[in-house]
Legacy VTK file of the C-alpha trace (Angstrom):
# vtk DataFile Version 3.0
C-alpha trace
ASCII
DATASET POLYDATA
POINTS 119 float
-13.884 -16.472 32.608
-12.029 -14.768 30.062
-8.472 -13.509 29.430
-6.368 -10.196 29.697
-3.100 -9.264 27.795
-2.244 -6.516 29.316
0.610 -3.817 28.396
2.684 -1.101 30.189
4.865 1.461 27.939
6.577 4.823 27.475
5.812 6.639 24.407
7.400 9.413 23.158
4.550 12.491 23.040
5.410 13.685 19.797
4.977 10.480 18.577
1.624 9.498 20.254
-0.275 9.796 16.679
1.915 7.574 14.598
1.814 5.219 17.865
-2.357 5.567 18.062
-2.227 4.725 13.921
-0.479 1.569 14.478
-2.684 0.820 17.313
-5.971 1.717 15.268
-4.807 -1.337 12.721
-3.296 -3.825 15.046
-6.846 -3.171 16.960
-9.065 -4.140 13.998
-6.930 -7.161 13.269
-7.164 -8.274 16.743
-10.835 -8.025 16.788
-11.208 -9.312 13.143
-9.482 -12.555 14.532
-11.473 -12.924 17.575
-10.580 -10.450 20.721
-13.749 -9.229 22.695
-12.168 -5.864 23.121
-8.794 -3.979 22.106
-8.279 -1.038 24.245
-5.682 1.719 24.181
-4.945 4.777 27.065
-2.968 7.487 27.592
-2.000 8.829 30.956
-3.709 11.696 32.044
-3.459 11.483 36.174
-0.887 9.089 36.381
1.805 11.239 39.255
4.959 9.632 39.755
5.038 7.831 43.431
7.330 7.286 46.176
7.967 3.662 45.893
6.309 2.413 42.470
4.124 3.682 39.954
3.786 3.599 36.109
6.298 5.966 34.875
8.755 4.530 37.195
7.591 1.028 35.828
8.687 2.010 32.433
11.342 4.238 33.057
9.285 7.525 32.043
11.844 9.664 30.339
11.353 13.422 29.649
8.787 13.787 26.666
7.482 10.769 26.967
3.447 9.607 28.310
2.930 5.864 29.571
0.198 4.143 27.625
-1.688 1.672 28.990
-3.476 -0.907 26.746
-5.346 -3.962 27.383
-7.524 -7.059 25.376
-9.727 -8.830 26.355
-10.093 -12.410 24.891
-12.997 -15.477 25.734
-10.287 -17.984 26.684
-6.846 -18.157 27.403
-7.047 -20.818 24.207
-8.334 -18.069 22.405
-5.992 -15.766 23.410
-2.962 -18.264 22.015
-5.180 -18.653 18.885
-5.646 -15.510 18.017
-1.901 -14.230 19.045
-0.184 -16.776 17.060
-2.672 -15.874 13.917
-2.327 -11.926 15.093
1.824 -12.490 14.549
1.221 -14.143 10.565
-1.230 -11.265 9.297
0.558 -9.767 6.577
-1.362 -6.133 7.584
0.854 -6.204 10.829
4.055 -7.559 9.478
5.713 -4.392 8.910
4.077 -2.364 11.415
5.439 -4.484 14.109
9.287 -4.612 13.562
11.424 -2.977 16.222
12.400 -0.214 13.399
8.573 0.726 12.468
7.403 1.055 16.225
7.313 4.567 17.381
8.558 3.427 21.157
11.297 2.180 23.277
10.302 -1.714 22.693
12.641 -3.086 25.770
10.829 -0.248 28.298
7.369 -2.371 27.112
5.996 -4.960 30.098
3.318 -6.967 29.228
1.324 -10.017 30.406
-1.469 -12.657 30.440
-3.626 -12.666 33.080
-6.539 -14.598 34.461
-9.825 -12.895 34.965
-10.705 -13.484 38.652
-13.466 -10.402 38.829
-15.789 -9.355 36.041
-18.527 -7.101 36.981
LINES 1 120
119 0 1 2 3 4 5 6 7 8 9 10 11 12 13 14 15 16 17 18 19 20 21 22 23 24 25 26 27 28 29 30 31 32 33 34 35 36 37 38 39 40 41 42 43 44 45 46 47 48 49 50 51 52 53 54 55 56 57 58 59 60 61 62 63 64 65 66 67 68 69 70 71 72 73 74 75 76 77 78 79 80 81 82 83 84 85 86 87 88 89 90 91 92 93 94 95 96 97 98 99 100 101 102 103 104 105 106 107 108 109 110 111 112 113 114 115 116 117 118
C-alpha cells in the first residue's frame, strides 16, 4: 500500500505565486527522485467551523489562504529514501531555508501516513 506526507499551512495571499514557484521545483525534484505524485491546493470552500477546521488548524490570520498539499510515495521506505535524498539536492537548498519560504514555517503541520483505502 503506499505512503502519504501530508501538509497543512497558512500562506500569505499575496504571496501565493512565489509560494506555488517554490512548490513547482520542490515538485519536480520530488518526482525526479521517486514520488508517485506531488500535489499542491489552495482553499477555495474551506469555512471556518465551530469546533475545528483548517484555518483554525493553522491559525488562519487575515490575508492569508490554507494550502493543502500532499505526496504520494510506493513505500514508506521510499518515502525515507527519497526525503533524505529530497533534503541534499542542491536545487532545493536555498529554496528551503526558513528566510526563502514565503510562509509562517512554525503554523506548518505535517505528517506520514499509512494508506488504509485506495480506490
Amino acid at each position: 500500500m503506499t505512503y502519504v506526507d501530508g501538509f497543512i499551512l497558512p500562506v500569505p495571499k499575496d504571496k501565493l505565486d512565489a509560494y506555488f514557484d517554490i512548490a513547482s521545483v520542490a515538485g519536480e525534484v520530488w518526482k525526479e527522485l521517486g514520488a508517485l505524485q506531488y500535489i499542491e491546493c489552495v482553499a477555495d470552500d474551506v469555512k471556518t467551523g465551530i469546533h475545528t477546521s483548517f484555518p483554525q488548524s493553522v491559525k488562519l490570520e487575515e490575508g492569508e489562504v490554507v494550502v493543502f498539499s500532499y505526496i504520494v510515495y510506493a513505500s514508506r521506505e521510499d518515502r525515507d529514501r527519497i526525503n533524505d535524498a529530497v533534503m541534499k539536492d542542491p536545487r532545493l537548498a536555498k529554496l528551503m531555508t526558513p528566510e526563502a519560504m514565503p510562509f509562517d514555517g512554525k503554523r506548518l503541520i505535517y505528517g506520514g501516513f499509512k494508506t488504509r483505502v485506495a480506490l
